[in-house]
Structure formats: C-alpha cells, structure tokens
C-alpha positions as CSV (number, residue, x, y, z in Angstrom):
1,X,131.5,-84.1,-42.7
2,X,133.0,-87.1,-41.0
3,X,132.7,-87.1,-37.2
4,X,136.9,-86.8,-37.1
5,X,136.4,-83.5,-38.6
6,X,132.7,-82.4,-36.8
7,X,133.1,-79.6,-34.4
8,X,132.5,-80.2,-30.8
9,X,133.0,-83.3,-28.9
10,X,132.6,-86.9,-30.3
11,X,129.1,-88.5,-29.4
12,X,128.9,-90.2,-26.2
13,X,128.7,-93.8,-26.4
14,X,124.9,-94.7,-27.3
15,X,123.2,-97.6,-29.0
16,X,122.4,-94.9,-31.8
17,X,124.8,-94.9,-35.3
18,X,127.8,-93.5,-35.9
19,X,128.2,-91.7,-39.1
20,X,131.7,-91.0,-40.5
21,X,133.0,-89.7,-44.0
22,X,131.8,-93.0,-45.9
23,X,130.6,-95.4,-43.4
24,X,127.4,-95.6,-40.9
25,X,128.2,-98.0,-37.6
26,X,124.8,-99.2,-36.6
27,X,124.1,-101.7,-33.8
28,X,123.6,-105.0,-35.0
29,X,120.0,-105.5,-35.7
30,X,118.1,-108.4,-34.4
31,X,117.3,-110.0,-37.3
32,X,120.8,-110.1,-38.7
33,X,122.0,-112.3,-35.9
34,X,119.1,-114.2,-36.6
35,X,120.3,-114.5,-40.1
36,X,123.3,-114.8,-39.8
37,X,123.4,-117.8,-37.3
38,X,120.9,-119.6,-39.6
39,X,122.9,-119.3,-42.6
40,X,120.3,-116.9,-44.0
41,X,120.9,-113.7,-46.2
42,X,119.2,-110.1,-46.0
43,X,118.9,-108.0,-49.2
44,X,121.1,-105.0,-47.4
45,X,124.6,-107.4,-47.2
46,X,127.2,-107.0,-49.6
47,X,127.6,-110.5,-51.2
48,X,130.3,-111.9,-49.1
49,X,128.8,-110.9,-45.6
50,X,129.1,-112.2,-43.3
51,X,132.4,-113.1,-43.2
52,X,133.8,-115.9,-40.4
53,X,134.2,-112.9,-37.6
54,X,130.5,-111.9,-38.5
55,X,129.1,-115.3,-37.7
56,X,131.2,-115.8,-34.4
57,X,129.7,-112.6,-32.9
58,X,126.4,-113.3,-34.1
59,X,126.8,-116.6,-32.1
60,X,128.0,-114.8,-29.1
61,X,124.8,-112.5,-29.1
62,X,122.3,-115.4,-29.1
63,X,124.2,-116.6,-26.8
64,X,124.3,-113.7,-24.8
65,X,120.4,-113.3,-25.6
66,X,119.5,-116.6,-24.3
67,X,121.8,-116.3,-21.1
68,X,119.8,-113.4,-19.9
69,X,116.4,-114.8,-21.0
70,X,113.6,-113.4,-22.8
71,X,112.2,-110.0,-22.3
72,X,115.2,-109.2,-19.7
73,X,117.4,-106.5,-19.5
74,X,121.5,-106.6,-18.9
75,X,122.3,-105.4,-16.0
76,X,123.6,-102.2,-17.2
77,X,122.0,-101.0,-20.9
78,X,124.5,-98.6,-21.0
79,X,126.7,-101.5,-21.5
80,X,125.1,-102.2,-24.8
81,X,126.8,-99.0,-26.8
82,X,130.6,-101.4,-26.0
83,X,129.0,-103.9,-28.3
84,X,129.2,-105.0,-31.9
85,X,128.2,-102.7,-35.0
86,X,127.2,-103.2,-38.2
87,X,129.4,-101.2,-41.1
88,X,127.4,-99.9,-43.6
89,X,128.9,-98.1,-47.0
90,X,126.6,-95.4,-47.1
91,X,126.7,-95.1,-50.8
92,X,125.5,-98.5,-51.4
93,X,123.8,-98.6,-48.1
94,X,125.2,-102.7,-47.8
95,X,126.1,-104.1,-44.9
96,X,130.4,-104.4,-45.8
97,X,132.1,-105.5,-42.3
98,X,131.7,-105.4,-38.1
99,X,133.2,-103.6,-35.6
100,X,133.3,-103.4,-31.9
101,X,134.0,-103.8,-28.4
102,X,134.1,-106.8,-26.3
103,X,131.9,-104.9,-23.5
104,X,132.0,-101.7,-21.6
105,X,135.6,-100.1,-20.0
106,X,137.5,-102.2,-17.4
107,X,140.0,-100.8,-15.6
108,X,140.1,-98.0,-18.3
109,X,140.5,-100.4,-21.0
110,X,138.0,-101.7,-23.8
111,X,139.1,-103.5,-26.6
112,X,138.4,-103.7,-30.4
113,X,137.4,-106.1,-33.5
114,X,137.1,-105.1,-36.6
115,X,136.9,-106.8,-40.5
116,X,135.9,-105.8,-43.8
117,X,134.6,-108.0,-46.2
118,X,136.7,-108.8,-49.5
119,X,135.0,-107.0,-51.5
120,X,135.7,-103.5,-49.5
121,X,139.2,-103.9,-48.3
122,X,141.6,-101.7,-49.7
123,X,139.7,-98.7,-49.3
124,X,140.3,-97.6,-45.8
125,X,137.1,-98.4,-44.4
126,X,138.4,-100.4,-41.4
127,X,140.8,-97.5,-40.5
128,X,137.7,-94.9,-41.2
129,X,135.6,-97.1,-38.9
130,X,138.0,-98.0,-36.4
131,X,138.9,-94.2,-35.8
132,X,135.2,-93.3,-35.2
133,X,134.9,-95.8,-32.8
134,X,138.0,-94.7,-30.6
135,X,136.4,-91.2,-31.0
136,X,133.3,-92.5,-29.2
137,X,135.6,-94.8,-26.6
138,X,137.7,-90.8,-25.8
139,X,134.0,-89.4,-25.4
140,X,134.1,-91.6,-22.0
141,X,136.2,-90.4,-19.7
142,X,136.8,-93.9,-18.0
143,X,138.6,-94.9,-20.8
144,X,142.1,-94.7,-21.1
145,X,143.2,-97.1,-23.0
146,X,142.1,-98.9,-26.2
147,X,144.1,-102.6,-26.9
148,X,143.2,-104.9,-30.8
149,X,144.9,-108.1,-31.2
150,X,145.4,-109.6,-34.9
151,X,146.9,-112.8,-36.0
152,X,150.9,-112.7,-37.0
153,X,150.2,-112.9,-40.7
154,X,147.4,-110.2,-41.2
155,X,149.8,-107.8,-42.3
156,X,146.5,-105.4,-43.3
157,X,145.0,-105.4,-40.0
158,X,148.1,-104.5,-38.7
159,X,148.6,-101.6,-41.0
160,X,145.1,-100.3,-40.2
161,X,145.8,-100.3,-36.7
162,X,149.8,-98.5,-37.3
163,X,147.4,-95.5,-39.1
164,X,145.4,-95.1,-36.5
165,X,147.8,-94.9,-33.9
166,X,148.3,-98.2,-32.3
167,X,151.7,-99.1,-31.1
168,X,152.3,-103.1,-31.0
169,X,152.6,-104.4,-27.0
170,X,153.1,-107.9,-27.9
171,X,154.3,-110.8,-30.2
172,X,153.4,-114.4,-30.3
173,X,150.5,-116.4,-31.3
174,X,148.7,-113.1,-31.5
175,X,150.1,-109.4,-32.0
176,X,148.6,-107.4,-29.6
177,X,148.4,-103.3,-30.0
178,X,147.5,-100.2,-27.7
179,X,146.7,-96.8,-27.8
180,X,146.8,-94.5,-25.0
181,X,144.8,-91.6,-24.8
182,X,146.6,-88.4,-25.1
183,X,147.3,-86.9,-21.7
C-alpha cells in the first residue's frame, strides 16, 4: 500500500523514511555525502548515481556540517525532516534519485528538488516521490504552500510537476510552479 492510499493521516515530518508504492525516501546517510563529494561509489547506487543535482547537495551538507562544527546540533533538529532524501527503488533496493526541501516552512512555504537518474526516468518515480513528499509537507499545518522551479527546457520535470498538481507562477530563466493546499 503506498502512503497516497494508506488510511489515516500522512506521517508527520520526521528524519525516519517514507515508503510509497515503489520507492523508500530515506535521509541522506552520512557516508553517501562522504562519497559522493570524494568521487567515491557505494555498492547500493544504481550506476549513474549520483547525478550533477546529487553531488551539489552533497556539497551543501558538508558544508552545512562543517558550518555548525563537530558534534553540534542545528538549532532546531526538527529542521532536519525539510532536508534532502535519498530515493531508493525498493525492488532493486538502489539508490535511483534525491528529493527534498531546501529547509523547514517559511512563511508557509517550503520548496522542492527532485531528479531521477537516467536509468529510472520514464517510470513515474519522480512524480511517485514527489507526491509522498507533499503528503508529508500537508501533515504540517504551517504549510501552505509548496513552490519547484525547473529550467525552461526540462519539459519532464515540468510534466512531473503538471501531475502532481502544480500550476506554473513564472517564466524566465527558470519556470517556477506552486501548489496550494486545498482549503
């Protein structure tokens, strides 16, 4: 059962995974960011992860890491849940794509990244994913709104984002979308 179809409310945002039909959203272990910002593979990544998106977060958490220092904690650790996820095909159990927010609610906003690796797309896992992640975003009631930006020529990404309800807000150098909870 997927967590779109689960009885009940959708999980409140954690650190823990979110399961869905075919995917698990787990935080981004420690190691991968290791990994990935050395160049290095682990034995649970499909073959083309990371992909360029990967690596740039992965830069921003060690950053992040060594901004705080060693053995601190963020100011809030709820905070943590609004970060970057792993997505894992649960059938292969490889590590095919990221999703996640660029921090907590603001204003009743948070906004969303996603990407699926080559080898996956096609299959609707970035619309699967993305929909379990609003699910969690709905399960706080300071949020209200959920905005994605893509580039002008990712025709997929914008398709992913038309199916799960986004409306586009803006043209330019980047296409920026919103969705709205429903009142």
């Amino acid at each position: 059962m997927s967590l779109m179809e689960s009885p009940g409310p959708p999980p409140a945002p954690t650190r823990s995974s979110l399961v869905s039909g075919r995917l698990m959203l787990r935080p981004v272990p420690w190691d991968a960011v290791l990994a990935i910002s050395r160049g290095e593979r682990l034995d649970d990544w499909a073959d083309d992860y990371p992909g360029d998106g990967d690596v740039m977060i992965a830069g921003l958490l060690l950053d992040a890491d060594q901004a705080v220092g060693p053995g601190q904690a963020a100011a809030d650790p709820g905070d943590a849940a609004w970060g970057h996820r792993q997505v894992v095909e649960r059938a292969s159990g490889l590590v095919v794509g990221g999703i996640g927010f660029f921090g907590p609610p603001r204003d009743g906003e948070v906004e969303i990244g996603y990407g699926i690796v080559p080898s996956r797309q096609g299959r609707g896992y970035a619309t699967e994913a993305l929909r379990t992640m609003i699910a969690m975003a709905w399960a706080d009631e300071r949020v209200t709104t959920v905005v994605a930006g893509t580039d002008p020529g990712n025709g997929a990404s914008q398709r992913v984002l038309g199916k799960a309800g986004f409306r586009q807000i803006a043209a330019g150098s980047e296409f920026r979308y919103r969705l709205t909870r429903a009142g």
